[in-house]
N, CA, C and O atoms as a GROMACS GRO file, in nm:
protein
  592
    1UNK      N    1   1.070  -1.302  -1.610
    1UNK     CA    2   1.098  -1.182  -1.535
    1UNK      C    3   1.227  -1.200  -1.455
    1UNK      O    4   1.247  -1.312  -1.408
    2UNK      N    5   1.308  -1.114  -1.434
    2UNK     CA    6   1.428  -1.116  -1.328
    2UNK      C    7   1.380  -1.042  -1.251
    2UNK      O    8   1.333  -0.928  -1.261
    3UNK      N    9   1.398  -1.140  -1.138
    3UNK     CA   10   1.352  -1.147  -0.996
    3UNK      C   11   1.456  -0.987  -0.943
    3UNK      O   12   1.565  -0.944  -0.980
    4UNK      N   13   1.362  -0.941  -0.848
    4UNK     CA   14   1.466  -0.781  -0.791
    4UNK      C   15   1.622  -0.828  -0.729
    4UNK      O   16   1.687  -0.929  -0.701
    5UNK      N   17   1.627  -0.726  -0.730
    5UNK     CA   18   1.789  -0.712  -0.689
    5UNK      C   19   1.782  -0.731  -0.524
    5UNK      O   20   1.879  -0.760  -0.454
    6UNK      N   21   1.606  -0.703  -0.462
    6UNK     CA   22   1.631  -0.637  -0.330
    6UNK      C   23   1.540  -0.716  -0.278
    6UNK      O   24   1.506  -0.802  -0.361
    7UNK      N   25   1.475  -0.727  -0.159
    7UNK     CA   26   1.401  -0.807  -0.092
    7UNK      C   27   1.302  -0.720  -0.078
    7UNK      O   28   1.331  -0.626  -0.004
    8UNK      N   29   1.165  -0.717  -0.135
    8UNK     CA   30   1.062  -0.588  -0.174
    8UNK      C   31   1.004  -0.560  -0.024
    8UNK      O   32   1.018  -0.640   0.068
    9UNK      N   33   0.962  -0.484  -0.018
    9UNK     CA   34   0.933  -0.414   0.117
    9UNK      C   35   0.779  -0.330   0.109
    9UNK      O   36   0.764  -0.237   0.030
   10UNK      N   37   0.680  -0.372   0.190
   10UNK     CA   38   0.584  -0.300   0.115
   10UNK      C   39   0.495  -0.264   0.238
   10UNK      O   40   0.487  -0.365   0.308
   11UNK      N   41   0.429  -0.169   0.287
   11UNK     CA   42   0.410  -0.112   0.346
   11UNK      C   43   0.270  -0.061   0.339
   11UNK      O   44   0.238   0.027   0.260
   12UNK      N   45   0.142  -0.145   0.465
   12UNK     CA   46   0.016  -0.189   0.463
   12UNK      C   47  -0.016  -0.051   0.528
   12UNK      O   48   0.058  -0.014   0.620
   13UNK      N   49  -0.089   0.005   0.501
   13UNK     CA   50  -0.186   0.129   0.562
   13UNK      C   51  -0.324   0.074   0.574
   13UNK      O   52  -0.394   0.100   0.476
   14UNK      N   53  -0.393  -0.012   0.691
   14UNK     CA   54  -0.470  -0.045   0.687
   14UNK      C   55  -0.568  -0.079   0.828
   14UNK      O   56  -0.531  -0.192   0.861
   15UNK      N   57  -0.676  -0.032   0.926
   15UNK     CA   58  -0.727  -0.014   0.962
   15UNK      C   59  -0.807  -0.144   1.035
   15UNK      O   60  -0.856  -0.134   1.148
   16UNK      N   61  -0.812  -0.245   0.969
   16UNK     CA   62  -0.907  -0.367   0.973
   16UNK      C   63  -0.837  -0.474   0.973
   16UNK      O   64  -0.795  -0.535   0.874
   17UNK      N   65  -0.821  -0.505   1.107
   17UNK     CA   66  -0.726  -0.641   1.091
   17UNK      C   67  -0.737  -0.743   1.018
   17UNK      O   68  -0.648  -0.819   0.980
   18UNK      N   69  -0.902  -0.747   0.986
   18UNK     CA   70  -0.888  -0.871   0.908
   18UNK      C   71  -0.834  -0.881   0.716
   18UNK      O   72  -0.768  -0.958   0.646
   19UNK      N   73  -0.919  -0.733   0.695
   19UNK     CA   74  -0.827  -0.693   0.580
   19UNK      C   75  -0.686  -0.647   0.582
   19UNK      O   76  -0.638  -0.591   0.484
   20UNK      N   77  -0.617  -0.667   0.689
   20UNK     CA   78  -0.496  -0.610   0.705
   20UNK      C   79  -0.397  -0.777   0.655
   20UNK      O   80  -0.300  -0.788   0.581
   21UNK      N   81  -0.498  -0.916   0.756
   21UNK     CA   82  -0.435  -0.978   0.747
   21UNK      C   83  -0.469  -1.096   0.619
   21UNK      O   84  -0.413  -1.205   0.605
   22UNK      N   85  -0.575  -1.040   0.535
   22UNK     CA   86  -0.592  -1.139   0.407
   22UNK      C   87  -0.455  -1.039   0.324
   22UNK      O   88  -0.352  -1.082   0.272
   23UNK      N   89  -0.505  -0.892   0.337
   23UNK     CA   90  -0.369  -0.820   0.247
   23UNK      C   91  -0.219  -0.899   0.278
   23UNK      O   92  -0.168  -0.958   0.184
   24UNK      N   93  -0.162  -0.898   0.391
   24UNK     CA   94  -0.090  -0.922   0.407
   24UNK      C   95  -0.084  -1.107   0.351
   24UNK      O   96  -0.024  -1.140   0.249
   25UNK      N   97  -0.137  -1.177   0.414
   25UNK     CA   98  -0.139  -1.350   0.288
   25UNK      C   99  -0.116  -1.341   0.200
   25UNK      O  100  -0.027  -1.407   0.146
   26UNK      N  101  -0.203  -1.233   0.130
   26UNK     CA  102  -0.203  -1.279   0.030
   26UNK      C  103  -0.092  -1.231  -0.068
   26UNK      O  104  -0.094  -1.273  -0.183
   27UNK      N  105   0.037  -1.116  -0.013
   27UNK     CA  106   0.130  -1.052  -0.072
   27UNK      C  107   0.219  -1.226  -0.020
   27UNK      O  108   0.320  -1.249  -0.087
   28UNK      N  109   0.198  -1.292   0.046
   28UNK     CA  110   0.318  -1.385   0.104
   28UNK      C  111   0.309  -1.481   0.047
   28UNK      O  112   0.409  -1.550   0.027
   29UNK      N  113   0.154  -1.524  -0.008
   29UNK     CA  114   0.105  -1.610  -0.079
   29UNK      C  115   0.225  -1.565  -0.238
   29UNK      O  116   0.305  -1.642  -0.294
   30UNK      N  117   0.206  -1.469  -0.260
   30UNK     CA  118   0.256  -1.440  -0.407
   30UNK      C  119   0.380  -1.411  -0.413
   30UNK      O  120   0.441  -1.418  -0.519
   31UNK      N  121   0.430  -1.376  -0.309
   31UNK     CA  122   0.582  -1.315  -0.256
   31UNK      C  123   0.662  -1.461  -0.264
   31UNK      O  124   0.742  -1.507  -0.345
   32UNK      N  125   0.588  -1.522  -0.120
   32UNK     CA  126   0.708  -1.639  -0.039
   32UNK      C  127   0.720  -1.559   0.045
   32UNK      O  128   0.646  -1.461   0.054
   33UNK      N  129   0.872  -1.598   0.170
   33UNK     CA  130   0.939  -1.548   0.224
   33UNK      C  131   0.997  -1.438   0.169
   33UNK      O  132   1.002  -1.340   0.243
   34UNK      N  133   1.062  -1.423   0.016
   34UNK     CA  134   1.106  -1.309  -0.014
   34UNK      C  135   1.011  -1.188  -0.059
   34UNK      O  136   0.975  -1.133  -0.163
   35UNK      N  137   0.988  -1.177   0.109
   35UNK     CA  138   0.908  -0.983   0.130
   35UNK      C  139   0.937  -0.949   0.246
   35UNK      O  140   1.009  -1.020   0.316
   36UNK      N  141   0.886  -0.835   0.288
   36UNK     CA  142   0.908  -0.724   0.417
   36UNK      C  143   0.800  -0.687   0.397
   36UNK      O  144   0.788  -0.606   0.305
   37UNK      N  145   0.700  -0.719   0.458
   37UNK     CA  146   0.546  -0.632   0.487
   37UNK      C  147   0.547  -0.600   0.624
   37UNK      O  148   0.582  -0.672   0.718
   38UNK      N  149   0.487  -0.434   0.625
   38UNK     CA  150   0.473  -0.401   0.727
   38UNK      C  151   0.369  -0.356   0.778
   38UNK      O  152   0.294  -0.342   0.682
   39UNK      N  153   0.299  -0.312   0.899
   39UNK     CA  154   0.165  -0.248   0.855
   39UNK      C  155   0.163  -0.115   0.997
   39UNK      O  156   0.226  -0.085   1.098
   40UNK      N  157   0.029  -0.064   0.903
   40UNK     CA  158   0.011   0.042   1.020
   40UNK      C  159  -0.133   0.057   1.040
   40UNK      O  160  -0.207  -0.016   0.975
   41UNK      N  161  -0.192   0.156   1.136
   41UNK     CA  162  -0.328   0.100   1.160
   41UNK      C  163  -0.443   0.269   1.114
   41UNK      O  164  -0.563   0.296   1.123
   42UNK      N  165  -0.344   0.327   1.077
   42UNK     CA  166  -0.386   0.468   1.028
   42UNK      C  167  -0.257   0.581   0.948
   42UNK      O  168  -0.137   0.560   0.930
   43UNK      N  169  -0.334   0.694   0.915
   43UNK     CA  170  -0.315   0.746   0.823
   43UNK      C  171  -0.138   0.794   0.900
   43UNK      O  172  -0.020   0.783   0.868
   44UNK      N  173  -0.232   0.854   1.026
   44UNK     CA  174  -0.064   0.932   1.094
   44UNK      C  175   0.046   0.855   1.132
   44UNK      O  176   0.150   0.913   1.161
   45UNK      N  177   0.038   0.725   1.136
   45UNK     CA  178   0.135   0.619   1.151
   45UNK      C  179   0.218   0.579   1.028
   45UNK      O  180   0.335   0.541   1.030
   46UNK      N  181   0.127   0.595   0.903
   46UNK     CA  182   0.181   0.574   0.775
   46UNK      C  183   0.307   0.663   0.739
   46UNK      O  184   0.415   0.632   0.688
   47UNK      N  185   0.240   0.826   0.796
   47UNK     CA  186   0.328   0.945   0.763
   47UNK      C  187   0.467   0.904   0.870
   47UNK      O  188   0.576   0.876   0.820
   48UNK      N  189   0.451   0.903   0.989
   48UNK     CA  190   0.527   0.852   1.054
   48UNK      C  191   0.621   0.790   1.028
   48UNK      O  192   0.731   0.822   1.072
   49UNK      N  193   0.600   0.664   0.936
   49UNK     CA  194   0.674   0.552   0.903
   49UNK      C  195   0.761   0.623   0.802
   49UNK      O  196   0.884   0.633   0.809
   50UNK      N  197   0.677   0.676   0.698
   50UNK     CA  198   0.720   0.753   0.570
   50UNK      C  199   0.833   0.879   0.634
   50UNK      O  200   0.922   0.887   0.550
   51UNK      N  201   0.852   0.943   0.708
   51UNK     CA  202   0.898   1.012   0.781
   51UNK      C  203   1.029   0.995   0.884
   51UNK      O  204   1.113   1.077   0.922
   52UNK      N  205   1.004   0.811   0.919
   52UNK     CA  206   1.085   0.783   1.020
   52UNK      C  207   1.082   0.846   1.128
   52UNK      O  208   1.187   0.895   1.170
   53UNK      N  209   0.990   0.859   1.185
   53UNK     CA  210   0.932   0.973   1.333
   53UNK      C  211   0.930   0.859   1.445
   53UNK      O  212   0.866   0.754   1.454
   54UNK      N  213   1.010   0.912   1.515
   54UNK     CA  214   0.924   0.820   1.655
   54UNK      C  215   0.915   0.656   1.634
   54UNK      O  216   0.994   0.627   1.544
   55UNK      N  217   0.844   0.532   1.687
   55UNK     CA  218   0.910   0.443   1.717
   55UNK      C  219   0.939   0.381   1.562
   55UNK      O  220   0.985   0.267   1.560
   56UNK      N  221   0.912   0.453   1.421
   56UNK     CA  222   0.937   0.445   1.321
   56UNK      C  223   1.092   0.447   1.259
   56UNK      O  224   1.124   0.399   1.150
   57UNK      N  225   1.188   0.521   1.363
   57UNK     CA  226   1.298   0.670   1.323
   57UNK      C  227   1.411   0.527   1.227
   57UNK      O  228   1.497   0.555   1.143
   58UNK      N  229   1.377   0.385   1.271
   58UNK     CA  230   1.481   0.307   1.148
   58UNK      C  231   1.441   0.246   1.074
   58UNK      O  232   1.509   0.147   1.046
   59UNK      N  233   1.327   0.263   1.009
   59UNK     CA  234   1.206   0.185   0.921
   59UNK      C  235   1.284   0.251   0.811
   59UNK      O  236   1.317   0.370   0.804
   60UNK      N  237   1.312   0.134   0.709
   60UNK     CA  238   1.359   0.129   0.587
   60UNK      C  239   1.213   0.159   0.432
   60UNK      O  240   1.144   0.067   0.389
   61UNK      N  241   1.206   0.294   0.387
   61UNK     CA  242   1.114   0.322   0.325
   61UNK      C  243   1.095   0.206   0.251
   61UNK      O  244   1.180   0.120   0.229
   62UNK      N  245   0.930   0.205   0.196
   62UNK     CA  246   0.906   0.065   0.129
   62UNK      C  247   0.950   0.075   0.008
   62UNK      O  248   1.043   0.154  -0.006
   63UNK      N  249   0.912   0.016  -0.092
   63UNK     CA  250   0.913  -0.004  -0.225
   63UNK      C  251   0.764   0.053  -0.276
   63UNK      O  252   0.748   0.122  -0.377
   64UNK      N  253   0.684   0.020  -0.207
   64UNK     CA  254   0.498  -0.027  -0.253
   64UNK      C  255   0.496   0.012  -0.132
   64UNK      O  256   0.584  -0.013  -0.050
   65UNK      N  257   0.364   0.095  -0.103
   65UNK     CA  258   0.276   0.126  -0.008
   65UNK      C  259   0.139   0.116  -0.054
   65UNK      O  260   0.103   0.202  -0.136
   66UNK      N  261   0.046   0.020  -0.013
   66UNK     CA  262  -0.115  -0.055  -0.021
   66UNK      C  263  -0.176   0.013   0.081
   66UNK      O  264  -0.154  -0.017   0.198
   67UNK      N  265  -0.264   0.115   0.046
   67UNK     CA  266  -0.305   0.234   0.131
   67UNK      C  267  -0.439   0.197   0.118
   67UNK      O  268  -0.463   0.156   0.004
   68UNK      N  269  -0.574   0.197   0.226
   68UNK     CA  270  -0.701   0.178   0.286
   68UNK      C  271  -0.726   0.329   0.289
   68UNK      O  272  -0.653   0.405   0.353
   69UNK      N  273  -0.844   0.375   0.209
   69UNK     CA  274  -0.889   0.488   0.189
   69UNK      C  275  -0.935   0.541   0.278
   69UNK      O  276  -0.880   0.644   0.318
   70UNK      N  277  -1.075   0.481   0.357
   70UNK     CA  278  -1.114   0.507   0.468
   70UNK      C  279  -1.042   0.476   0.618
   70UNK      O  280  -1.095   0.379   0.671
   71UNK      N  281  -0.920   0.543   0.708
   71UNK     CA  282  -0.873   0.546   0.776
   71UNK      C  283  -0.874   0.626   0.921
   71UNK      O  284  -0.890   0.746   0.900
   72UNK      N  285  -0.864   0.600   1.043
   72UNK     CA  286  -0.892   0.692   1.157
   72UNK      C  287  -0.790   0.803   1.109
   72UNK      O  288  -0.732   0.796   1.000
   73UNK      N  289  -0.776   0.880   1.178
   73UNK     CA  290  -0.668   1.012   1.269
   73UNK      C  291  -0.650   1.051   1.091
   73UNK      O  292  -0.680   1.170   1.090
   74UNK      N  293  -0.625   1.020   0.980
   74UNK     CA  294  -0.589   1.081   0.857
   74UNK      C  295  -0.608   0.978   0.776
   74UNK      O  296  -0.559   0.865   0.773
   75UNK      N  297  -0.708   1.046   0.691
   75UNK     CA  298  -0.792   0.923   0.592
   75UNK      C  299  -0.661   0.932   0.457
   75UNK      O  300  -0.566   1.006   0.431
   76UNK      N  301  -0.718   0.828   0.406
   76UNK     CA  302  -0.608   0.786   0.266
   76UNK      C  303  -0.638   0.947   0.153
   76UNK      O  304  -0.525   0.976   0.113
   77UNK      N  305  -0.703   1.014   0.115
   77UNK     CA  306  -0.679   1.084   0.020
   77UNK      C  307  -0.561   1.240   0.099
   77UNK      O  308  -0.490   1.313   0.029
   78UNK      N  309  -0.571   1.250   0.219
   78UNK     CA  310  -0.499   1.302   0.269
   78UNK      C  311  -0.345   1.269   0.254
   78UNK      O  312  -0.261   1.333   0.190
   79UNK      N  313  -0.332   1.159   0.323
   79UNK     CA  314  -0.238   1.084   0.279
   79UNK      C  315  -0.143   1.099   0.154
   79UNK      O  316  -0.025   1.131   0.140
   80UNK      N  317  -0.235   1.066   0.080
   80UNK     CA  318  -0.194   1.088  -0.087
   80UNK      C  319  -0.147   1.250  -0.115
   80UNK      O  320  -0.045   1.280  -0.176
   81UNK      N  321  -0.224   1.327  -0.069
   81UNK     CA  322  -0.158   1.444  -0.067
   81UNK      C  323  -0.020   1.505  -0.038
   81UNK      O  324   0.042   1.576  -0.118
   82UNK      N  325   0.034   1.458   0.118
   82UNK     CA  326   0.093   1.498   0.159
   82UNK      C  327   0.211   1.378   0.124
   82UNK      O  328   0.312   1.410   0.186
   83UNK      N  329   0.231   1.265   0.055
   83UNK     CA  330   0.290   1.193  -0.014
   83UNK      C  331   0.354   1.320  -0.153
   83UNK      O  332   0.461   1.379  -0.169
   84UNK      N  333   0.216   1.315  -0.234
   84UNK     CA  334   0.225   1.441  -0.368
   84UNK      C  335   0.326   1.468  -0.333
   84UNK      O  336   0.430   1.428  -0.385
   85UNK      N  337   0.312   1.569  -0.200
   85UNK     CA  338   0.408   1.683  -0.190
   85UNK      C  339   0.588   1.664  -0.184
   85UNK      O  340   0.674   1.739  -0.229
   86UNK      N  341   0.599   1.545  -0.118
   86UNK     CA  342   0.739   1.548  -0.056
   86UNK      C  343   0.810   1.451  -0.207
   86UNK      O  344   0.754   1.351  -0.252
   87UNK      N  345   0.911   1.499  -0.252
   87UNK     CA  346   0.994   1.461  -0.333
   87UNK      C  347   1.061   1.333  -0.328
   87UNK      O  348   1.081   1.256  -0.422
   88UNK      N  349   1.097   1.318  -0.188
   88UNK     CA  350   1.134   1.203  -0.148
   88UNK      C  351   1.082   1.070  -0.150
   88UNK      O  352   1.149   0.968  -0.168
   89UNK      N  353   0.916   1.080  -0.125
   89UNK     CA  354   0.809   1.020  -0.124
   89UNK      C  355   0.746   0.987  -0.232
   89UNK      O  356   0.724   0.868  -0.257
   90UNK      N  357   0.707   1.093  -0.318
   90UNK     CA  358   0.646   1.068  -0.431
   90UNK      C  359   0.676   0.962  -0.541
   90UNK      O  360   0.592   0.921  -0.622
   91UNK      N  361   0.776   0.931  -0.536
   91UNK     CA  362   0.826   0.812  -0.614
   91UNK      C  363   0.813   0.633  -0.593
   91UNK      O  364   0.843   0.532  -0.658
   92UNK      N  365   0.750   0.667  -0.462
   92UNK     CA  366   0.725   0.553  -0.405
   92UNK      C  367   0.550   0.462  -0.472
   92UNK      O  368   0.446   0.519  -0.438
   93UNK      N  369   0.540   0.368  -0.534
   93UNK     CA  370   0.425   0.342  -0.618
   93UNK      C  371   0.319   0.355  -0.460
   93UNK      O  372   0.365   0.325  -0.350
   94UNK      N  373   0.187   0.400  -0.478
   94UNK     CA  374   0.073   0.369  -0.420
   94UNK      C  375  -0.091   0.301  -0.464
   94UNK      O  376  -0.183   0.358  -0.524
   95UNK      N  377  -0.085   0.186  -0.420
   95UNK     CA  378  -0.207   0.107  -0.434
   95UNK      C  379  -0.298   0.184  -0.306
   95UNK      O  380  -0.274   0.213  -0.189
   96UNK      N  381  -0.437   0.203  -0.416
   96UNK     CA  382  -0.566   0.241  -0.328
   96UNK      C  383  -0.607   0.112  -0.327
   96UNK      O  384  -0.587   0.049  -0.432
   97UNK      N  385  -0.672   0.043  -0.218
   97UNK     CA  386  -0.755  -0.067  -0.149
   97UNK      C  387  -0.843  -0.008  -0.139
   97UNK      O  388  -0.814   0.088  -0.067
   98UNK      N  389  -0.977  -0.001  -0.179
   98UNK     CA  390  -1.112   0.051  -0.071
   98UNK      C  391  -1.236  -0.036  -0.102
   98UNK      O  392  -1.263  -0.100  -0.204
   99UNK      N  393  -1.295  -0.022  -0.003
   99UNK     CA  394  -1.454  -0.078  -0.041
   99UNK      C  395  -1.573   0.030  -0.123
   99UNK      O  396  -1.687   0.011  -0.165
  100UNK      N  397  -1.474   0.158  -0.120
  100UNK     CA  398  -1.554   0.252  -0.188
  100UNK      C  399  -1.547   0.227  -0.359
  100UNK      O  400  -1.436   0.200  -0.405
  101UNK      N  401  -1.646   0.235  -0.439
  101UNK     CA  402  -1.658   0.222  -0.572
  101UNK      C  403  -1.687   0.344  -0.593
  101UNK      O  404  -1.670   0.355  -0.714
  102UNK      N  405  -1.737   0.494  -0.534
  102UNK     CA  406  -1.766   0.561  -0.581
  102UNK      C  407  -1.663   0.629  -0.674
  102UNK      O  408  -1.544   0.641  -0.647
  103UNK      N  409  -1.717   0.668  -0.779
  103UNK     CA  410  -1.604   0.766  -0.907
  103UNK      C  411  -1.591   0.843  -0.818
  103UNK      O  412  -1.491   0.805  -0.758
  104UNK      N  413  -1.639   0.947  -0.762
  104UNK     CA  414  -1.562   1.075  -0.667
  104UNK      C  415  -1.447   1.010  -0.612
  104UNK      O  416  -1.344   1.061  -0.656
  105UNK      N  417  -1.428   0.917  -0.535
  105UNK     CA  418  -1.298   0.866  -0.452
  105UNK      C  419  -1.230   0.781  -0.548
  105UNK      O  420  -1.122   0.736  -0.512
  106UNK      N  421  -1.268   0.755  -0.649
  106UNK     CA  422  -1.154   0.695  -0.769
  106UNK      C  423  -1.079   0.839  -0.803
  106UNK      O  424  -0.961   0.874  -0.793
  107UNK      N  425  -1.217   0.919  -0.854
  107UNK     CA  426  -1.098   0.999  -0.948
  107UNK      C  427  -1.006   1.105  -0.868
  107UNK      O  428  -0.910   1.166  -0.916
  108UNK      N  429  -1.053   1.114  -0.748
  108UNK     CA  430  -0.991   1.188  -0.644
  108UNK      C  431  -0.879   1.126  -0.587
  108UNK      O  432  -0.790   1.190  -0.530
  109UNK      N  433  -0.877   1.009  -0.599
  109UNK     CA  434  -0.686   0.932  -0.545
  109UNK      C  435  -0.616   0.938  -0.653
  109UNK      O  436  -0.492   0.940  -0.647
  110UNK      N  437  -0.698   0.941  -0.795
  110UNK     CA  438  -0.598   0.955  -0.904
  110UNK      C  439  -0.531   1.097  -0.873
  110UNK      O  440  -0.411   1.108  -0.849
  111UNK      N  441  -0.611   1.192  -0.876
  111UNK     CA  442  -0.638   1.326  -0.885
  111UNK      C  443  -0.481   1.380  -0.775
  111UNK      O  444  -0.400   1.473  -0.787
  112UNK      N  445  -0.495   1.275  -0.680
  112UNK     CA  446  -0.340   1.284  -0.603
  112UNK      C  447  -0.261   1.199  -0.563
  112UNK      O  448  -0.221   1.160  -0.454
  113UNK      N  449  -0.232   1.161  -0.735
  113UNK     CA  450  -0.098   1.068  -0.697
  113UNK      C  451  -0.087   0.893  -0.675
  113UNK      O  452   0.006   0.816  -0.648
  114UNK      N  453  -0.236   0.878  -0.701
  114UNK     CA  454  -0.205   0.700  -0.672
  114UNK      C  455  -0.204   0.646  -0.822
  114UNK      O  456  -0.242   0.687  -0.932
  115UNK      N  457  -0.140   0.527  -0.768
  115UNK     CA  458  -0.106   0.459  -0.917
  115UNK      C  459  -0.173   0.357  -0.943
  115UNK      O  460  -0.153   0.294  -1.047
  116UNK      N  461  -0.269   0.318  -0.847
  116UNK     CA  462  -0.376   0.216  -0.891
  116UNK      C  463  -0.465   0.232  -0.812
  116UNK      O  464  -0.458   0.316  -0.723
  117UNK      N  465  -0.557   0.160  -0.827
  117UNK     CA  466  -0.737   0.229  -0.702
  117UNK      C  467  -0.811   0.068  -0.762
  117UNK      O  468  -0.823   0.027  -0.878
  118UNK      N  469  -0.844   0.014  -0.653
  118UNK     CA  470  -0.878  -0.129  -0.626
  118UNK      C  471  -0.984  -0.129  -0.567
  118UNK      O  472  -0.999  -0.062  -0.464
  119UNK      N  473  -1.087  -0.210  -0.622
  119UNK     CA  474  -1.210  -0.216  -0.490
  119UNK      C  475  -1.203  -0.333  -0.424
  119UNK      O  476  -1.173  -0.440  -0.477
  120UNK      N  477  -1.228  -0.319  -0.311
  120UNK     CA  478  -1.194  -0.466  -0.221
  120UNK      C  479  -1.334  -0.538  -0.273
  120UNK      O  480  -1.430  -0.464  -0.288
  121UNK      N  481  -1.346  -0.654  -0.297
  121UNK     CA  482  -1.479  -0.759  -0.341
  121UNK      C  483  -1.509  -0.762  -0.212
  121UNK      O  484  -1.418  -0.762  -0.129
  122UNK      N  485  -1.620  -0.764  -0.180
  122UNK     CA  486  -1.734  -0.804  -0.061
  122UNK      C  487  -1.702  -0.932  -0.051
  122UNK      O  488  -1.663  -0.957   0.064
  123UNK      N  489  -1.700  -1.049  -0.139
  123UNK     CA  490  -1.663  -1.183  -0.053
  123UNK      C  491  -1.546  -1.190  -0.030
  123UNK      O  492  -1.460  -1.133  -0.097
  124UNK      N  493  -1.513  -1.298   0.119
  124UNK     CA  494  -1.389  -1.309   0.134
  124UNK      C  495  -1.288  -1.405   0.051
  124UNK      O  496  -1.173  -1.443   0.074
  125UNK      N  497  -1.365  -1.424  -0.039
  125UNK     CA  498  -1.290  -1.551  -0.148
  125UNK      C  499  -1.241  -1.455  -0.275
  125UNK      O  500  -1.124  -1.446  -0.313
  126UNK      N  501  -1.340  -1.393  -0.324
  126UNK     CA  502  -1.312  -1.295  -0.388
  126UNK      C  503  -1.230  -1.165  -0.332
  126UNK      O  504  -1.193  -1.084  -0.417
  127UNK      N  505  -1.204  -1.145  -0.224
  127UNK     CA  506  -1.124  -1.022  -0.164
  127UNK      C  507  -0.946  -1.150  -0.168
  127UNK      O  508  -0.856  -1.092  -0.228
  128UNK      N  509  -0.926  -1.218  -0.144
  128UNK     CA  510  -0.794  -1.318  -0.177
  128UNK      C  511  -0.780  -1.335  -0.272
  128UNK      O  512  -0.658  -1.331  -0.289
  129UNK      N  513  -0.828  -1.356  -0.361
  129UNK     CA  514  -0.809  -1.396  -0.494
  129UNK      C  515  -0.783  -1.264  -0.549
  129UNK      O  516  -0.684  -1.261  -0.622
  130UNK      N  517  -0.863  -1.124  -0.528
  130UNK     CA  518  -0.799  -1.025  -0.590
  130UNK      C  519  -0.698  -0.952  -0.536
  130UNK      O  520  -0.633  -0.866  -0.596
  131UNK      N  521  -0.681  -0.993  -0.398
  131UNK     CA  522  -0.522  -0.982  -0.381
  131UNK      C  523  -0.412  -1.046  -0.371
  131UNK      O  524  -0.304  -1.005  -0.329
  132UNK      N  525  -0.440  -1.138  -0.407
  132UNK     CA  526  -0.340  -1.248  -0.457
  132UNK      C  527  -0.300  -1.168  -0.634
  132UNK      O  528  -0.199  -1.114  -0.679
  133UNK      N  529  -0.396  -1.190  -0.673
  133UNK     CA  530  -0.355  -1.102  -0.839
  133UNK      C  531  -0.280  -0.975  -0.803
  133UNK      O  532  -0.161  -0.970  -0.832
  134UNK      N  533  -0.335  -0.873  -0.744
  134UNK     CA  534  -0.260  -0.722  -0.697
  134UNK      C  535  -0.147  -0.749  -0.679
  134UNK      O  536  -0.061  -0.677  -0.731
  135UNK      N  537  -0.103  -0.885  -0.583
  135UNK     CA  538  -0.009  -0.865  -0.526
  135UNK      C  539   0.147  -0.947  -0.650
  135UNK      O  540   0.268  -0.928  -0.662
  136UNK      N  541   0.031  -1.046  -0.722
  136UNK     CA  542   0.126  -1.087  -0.819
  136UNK      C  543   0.200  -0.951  -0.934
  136UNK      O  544   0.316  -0.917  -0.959
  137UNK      N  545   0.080  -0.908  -0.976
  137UNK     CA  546   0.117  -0.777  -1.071
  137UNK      C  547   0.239  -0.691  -0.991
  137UNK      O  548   0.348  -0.672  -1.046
  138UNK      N  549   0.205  -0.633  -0.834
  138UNK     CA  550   0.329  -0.520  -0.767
  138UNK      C  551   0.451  -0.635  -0.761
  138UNK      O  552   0.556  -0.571  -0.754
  139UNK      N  553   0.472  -0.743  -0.760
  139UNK     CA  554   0.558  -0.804  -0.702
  139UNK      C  555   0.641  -0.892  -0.821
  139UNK      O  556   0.759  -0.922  -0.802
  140UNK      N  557   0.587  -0.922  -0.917
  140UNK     CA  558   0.644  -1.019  -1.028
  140UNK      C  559   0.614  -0.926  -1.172
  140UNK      O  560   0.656  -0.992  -1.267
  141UNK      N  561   0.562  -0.809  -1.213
  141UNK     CA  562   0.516  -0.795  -1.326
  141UNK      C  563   0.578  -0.615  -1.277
  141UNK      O  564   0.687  -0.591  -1.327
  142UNK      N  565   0.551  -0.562  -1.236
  142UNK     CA  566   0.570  -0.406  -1.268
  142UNK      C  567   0.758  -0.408  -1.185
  142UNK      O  568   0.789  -0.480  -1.090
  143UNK      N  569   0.836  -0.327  -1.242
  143UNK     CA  570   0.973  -0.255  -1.172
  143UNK      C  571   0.879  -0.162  -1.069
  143UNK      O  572   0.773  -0.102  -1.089
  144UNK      N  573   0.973  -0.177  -0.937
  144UNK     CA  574   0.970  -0.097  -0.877
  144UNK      C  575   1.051  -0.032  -0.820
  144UNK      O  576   1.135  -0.095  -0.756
  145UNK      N  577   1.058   0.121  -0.820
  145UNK     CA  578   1.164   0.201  -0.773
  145UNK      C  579   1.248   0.153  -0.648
  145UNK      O  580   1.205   0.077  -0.562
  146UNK      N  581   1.364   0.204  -0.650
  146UNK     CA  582   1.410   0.200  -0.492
  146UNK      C  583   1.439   0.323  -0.406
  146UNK      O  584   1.519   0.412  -0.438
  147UNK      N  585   1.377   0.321  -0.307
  147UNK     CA  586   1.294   0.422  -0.220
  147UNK      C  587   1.428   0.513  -0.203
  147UNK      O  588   1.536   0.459  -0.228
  148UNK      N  589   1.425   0.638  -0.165
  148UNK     CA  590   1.498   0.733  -0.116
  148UNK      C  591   1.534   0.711   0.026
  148UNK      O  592   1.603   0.793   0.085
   0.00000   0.00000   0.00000
């Protein structure tokens, strides 16, 4: 594979520190130093970021945004929506994370716009290990756009 041109940048929507901070390992685990992870702790912070609003206004859009379905102030399928919409945005890849398995919330993040839908494993050995893989596939195996 030839390694990116850019230093990937990827952008945690995630709620649960502790899944915030195996997500985050385990992109560094597969990364190295060459990444930019950032995180946020809900839905309206994400838009924010995506937006450059407020203490966001010089946040460099990501590459990858790893979005947590179940979220305070604006849950992830919302999210995904209002992503859909903006032109600017939409091009940006989105990973669903959730602990939800239900088909309704699979086929409903497909339904707007995500490009993969992940169930987090209940163990914490198994929740690293499958994001260690996630993070190998976004980071060494798929092109990813460069953000608007």
């Amino acid at each position: 594979m030839t390694p990116p041109a850019h230093t990937p940048r990827v952008l945690l929507a995630e709620d649960n520190v502790d899944h915030a901070f195996f997500t985050t390992r385990a992109f560094r685990d597969a990364q190295g130093d060459d990444l930019e992870m950032h995180t946020v702790g809900d839905g309206e912070q994400l838009l924010d970021y995506l937006h450059r609003r407020g203490e966001y206004a010089r946040a460099a859009r990501p590459h990858l945004i790893v979005l947590d379905l179940k979220m305070p102030k604006k849950g992830g399928l919302e999210v995904l929506a209002e992503i859909a919409e903006d032109a600017s945005l939409r091009t940006i890849p989105v990973v669903v994370l959730s602990s939800s398995d239900r088909p309704e919330d699979i086929d409903e993040s497909y339904a707007r716009g995500a490009n993969s839908y992940v169930t987090k494993p209940a163990s914490a050995s198994g929740l690293r290990d499958g994001l260690v893989e996630l993070a190998r596939y976004w980071m060494d195996v798929a092109s990813l756009p460069e953000p608007a």
